[in-house]
C-alpha positions in Angstrom: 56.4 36.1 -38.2 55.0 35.7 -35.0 55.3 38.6 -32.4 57.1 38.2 -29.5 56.2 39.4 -26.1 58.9 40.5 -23.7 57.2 39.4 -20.1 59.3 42.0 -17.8 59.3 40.9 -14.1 61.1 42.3 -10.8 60.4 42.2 -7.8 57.3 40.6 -7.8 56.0 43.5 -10.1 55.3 43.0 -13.8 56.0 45.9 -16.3 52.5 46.7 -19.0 52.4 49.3 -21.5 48.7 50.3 -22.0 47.4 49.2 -25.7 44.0 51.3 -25.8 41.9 53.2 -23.2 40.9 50.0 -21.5 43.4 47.4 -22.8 47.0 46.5 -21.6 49.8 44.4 -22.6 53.6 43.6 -22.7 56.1 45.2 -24.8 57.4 43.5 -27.8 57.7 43.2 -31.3 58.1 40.6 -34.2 61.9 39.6 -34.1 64.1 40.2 -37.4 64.6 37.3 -39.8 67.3 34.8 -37.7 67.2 36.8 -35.1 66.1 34.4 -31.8 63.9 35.4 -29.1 66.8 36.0 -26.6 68.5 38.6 -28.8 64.9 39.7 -30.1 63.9 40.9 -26.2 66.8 42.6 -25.7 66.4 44.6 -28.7 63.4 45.6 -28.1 63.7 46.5 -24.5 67.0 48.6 -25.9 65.2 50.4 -28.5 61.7 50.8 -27.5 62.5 51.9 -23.1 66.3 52.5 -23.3 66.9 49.6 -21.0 69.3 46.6 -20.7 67.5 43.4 -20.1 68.7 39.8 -19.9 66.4 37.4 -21.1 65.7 33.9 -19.4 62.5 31.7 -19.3 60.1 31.1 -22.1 56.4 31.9 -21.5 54.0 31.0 -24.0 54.6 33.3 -26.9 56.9 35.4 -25.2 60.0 35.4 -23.1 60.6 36.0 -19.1 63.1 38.6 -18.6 64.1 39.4 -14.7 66.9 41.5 -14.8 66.8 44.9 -16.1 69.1 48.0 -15.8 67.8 51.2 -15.4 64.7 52.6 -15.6 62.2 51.9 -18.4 61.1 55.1 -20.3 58.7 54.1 -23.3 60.3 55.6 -26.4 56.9 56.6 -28.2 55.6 58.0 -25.0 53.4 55.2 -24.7 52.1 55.0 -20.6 53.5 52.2 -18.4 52.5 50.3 -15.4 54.0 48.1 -12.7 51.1 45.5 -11.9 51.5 42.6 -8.8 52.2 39.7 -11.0 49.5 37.7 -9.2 47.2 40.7 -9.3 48.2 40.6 -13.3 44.9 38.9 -14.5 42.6 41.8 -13.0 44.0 43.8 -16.0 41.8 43.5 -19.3 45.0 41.6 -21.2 45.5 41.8 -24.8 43.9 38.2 -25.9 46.2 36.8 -28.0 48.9 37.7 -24.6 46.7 36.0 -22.1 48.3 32.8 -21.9 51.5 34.4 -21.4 49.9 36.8 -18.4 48.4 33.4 -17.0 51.7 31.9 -17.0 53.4 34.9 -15.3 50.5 35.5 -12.4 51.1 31.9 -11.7 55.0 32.7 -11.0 55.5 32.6 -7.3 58.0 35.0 -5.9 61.2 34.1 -4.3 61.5 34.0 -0.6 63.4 36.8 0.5 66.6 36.4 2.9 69.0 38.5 4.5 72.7 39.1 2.8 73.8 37.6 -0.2 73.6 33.6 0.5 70.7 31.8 1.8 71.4 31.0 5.6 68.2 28.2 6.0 67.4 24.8 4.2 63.7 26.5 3.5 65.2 29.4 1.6 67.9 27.1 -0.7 64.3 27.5 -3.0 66.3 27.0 -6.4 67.9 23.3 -5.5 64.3 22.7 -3.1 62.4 23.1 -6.8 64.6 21.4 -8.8 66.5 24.4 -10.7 68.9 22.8 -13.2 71.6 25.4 -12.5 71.7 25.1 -8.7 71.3 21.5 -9.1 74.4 21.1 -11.4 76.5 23.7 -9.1 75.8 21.6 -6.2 77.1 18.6 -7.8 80.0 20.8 -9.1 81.2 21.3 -5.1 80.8 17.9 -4.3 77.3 17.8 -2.5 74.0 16.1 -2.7 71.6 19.4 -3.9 69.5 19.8 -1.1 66.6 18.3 -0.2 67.9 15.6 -3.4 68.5 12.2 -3.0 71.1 10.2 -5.4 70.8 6.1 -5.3 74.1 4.8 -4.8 75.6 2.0 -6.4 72.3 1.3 -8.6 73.9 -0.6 -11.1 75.7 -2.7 -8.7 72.9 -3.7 -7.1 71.0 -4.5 -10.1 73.4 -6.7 -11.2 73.1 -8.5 -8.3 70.0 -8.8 -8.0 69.5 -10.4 -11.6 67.5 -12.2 -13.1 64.7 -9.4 -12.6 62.0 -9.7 -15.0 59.0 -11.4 -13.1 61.1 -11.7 -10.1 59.5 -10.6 -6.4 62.0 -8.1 -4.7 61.5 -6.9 -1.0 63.0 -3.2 -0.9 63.8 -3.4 3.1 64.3 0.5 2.6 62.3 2.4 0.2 63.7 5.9 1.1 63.4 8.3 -2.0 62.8 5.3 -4.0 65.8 5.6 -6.4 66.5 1.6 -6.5 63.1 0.5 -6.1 62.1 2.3 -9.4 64.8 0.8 -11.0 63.8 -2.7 -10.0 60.3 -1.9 -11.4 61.4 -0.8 -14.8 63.0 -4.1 -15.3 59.6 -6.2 -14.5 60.1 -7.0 -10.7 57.1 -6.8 -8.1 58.4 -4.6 -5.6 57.3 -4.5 -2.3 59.3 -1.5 -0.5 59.5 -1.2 3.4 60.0 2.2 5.1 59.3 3.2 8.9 59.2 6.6 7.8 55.6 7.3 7.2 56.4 11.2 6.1 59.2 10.2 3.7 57.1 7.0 2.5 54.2 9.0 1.5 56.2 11.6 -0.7 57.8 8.6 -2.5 54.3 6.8 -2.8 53.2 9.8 -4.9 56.4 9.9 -7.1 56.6 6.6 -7.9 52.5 6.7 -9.1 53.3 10.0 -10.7 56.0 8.1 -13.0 53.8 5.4 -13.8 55.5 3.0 -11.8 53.7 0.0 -9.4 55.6 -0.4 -6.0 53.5 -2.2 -3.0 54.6 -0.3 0.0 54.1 -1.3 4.1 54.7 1.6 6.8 57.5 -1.0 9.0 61.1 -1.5 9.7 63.2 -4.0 9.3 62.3 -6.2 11.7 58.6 -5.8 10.6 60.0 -7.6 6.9 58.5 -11.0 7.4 54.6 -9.5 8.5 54.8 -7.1 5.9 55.1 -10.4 3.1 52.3 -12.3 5.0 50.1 -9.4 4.8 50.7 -9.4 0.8 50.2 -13.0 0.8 53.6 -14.1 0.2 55.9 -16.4 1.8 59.1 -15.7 0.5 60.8 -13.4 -2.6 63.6 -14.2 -4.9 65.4 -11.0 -3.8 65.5 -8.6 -1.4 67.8 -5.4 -1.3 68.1 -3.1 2.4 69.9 0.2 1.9 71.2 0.8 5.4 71.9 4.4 5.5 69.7 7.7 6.0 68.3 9.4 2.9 69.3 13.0 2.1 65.8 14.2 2.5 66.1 13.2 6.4 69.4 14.2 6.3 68.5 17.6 4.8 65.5 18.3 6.6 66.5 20.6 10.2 63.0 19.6 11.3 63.9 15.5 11.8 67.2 16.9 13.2 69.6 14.4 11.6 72.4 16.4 10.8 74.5 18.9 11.4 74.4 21.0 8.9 71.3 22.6 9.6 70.2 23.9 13.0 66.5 22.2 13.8 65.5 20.4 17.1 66.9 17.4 18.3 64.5 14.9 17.3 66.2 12.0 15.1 63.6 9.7 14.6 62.5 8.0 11.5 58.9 7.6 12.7 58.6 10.8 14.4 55.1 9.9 15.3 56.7 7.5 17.9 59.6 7.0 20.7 61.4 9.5 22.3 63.4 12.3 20.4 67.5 12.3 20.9 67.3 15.3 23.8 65.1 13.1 25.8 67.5 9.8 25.2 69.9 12.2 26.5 68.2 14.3 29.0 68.0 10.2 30.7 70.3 8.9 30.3 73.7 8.7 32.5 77.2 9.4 31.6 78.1 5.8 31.1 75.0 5.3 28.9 76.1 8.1 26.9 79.8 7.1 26.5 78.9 3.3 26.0 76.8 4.2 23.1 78.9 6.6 21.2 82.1 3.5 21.7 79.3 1.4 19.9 77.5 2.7 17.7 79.8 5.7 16.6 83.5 4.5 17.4 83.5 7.7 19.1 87.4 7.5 20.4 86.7 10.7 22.7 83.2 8.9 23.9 83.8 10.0 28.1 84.9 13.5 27.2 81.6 13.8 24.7 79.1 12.3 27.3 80.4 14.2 30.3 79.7 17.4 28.3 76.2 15.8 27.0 75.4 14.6 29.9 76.5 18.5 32.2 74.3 20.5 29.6 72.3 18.3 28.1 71.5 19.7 23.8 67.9 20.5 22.3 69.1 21.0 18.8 71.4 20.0 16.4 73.3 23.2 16.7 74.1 22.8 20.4 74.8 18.9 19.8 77.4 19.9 17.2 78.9 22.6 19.8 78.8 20.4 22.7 81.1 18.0 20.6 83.4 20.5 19.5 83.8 21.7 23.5 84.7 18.3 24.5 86.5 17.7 21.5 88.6 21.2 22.4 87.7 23.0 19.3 87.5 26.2 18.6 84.4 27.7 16.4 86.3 27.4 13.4 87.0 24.1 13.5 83.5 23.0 13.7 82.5 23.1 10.4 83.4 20.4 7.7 86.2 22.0 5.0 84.3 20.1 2.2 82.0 17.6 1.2 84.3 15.4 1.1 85.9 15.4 4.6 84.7 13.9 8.2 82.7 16.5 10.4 84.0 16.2 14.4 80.6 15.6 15.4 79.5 13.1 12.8 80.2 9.8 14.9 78.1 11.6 17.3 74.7 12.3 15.6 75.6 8.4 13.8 75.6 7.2 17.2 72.5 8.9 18.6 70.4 8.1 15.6 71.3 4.8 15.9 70.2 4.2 19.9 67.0 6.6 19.2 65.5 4.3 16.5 67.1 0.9 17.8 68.5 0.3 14.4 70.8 -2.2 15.0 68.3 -4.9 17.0 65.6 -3.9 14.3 69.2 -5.3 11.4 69.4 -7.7 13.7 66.2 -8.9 13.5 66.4 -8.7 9.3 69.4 -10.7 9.5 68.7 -13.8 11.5 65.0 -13.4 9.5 66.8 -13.2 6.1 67.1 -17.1 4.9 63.6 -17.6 5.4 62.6 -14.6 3.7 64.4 -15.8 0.0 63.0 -18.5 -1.7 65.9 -21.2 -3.3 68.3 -19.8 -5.4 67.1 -15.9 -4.2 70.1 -12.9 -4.0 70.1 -10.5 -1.1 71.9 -7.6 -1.3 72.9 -4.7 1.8 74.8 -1.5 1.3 76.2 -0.6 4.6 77.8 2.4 5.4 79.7 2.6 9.0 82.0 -0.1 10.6 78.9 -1.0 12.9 76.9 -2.0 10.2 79.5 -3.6 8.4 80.7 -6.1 11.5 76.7 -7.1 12.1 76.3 -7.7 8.0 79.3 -9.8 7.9 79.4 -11.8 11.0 76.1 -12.8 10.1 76.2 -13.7 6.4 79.6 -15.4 7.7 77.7 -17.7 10.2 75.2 -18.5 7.6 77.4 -19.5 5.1 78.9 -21.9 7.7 75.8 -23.3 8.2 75.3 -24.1 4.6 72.8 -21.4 3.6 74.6 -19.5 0.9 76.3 -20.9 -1.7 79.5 -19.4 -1.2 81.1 -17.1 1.6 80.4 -13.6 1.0 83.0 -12.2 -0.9 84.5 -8.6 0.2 82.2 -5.8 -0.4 82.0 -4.1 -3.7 82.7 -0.2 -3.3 81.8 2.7 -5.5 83.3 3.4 -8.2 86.0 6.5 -8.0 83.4 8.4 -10.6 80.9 7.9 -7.9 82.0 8.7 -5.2 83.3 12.2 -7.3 79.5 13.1 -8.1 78.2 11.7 -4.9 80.3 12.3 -1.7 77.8 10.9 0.1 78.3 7.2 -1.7 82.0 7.4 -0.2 81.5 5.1 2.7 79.0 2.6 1.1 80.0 -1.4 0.5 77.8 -3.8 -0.9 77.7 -7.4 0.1 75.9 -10.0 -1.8 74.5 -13.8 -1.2 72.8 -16.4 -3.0 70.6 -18.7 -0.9 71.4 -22.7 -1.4 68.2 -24.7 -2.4 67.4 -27.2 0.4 68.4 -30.3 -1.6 72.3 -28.8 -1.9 72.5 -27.9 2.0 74.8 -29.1 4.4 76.2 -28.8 7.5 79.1 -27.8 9.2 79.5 -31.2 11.0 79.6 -33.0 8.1 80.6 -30.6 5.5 78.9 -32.7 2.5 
């Protein structure tokens, strides 16, 4: 059998026991017939330095073990050494453990924090890299992992958005990407839209990484029509626009989205444009203030809000959050949202602001009044909205079309997510979909003479 090397690593500092004058390696042994590698390392770390370990990551022809009680002390008398993992491959390595010493010097440390929970998105490494644990403990609490993005209502809006196989699909909002890979798996030319140049690139990358062919055009909404011309195309048979703000934006205290990180108060989705959310606000008056949070956020406390906005105008996300809560008469405590699940104080007011700062509703204005001409005859749109504001500009509009003969039907009420959804994804709680079907030419009417 095989031996088995027991890779020992804390605190950045990997434990060798030296082999021959000039030659160093990791403890270990060959483990006992049925015995697996997990119960093997703990053996040996028992019975050869007198040590609890507790095993975790596999390493090639070994196993990682970073937790260890006490101190080692070599049975045999055998000398020890503590090397800098990334320092390890200046050691003359036993060959046949040199892949595993490769593998180790290439594990980067931890970031380092103070107390016993990590205070800043940046340090939440283990759910930043992907970590399967933190991942599913996130989702076990009810929240998005962070810096993660979960698609919402995919297999709603794949349904429809069928027949997909050879079909065209403008994706009015590529975001992470989550829909727009879907589409592509089932044979559709996607051509995804995002104003986010930062966020675009990152999903750019992913999507070639998996293998998948999405046609992507740094614009907005309003930009949809340009951005088929300049890919030779006049029309698509479906086109999907996810209204909301991905979790990476969300996440992320540098864009300044949210409240649950403190970052500057930027908001923009093309932050290499426009003015940030403290200058909106550093201009604007009172009124301006107030008149935009009635609008865009249903802000029912919109004078008290802007008066305090407008006296001691916010530079981050932090003071935003607090100047809502002073208006608001809150104390500290009360700032904070209990769960995922529940309605921060100051959420109708970063909604609000993000929506003047990046003029999203004249930009899904401009998308709407665009959309018949952007579907060929018989072509499906879909939207997802997710606030009142959206849902009143989506409606009224797909309303007014259908009274003019452009869809087949009215829309019919939004579909929601599904209770299991909206479990696993609090962020999908707000979301409705609303679906068309464009009428060919030849079965149009009008509302004068209703034939």
């Amino acid at each position: 059998m095989a031996r088995l090397s027991v890779v020992v690593l804390r605190s950045g500092m990997v434990m060798l026991t030296r082999r021959a004058p000039d030659l160093w390696g990791f403890p270990g042994g060959e483990p006992a017939p049925g015995e697996t590698a997990a119960d093997a390392a703990k053996r040996f770390l028992r019975e050869q330095f007198g040590v609890e370990g507790e095993p975790g990551d596999a390493v090639p022809g070994g196993i990682l073990v970073t937790k260890v009680a006490g101190k080692p002390t070599p049975a045999d008398g055998r000398e020890i050494a503590w090397v800098e993992a990334r320092r390890l491959l200046e050691r003359e390595i036993s060959p046949d453990e040199r892949p595993a010493a490769e593998a180790v010097a290439a594990h980067r440390r931890r970031d380092r924090y103070q107390g016993t929970h990590p205070k800043t998105f940046a340090h939440k490494y283990k759910e930043l890299a992907g970590d399967p644990e933190a991942v599913a403990k996130a989702k076990a609490r009810g929240s998005t992992p962070a810096g993660g993005h979960v698609s919402i209502m995919v297999a709603e809006v794949l349904a429809a958005l069928e027949p997909l196989s050879g079909a065209v699909v403008l994706d009015c909002t590529l975001g992470a990407g989550g829909h727009a890979a879907e589409l592509a798996r089932r044979g559709a030319r996607v051509v995804g839209l995002d104003r986010d140049g930062e966020e675009l690139a990152r999903t750019r990358e992913r999507l070639a990484e998996s293998g998948l062919k999405v046609e992507t055009v740094k614009t907005d909404y309003s930009g949809a029509k340009g951005a088929l011309r300049s890919l030779g195309l006049d029309a698509v048979d479906a086109l999907f626009a996810d209204l909301g703000v991905s979790s990476m934006q969300l996440d992320r205290p540098e864009r300044g989205m949210s409240f649950k990180n403190d970052g500057p108060l930027d908001m923009r989705m093309d932050r290499s444009r426009g003015e940030t959310a403290a200058q909106w606000l550093a201009r604007a008056t009172a009124a301006e203030i107030a008149d935009v949070l009635r609008r865009y956020g249903d802000e029912p406390d919109a004078e008290r809000v802007a008066a305090v906005l407008k006296a001691h105008p916010p530079k981050t996300t932090a003071a935003l959050a607090s100047a809502v809560a002073t208006a608001k008469g809150l104390g500290p405590g009360r700032v904070k949202k209990r769960d995922a699940f529940s309605a921060h104080p100051a959420a109708r007011t970063f909604q609000a602001l993000r929506l003047q700062v990046n003029d999203e509703r004249h930009s899904l204005e401009a998308l709407l009044a665009a959309l018949p001409s952007l579907l060929k005859p018989d072509g499906r749109a879909a939207f997802l909205t997710f606030h009142s504001g959206e849902e009143r500009l989506v409606k009224g509009a797909l309303d007014a079309q259908a009274a003019a003969g452009v869809w087949r039907c009215a829309p019919a009420a939004p579909l929601k997510p599904s209770p299991a959804e909206t479990r696993d994804n609090p962020r999908s709680r707000s979301a409705r979909l609303w679906t068309v079907v464009r009428r060919p030419p030849a079965e149009a009417r009008t509302p004068a003479t209703g034939a």
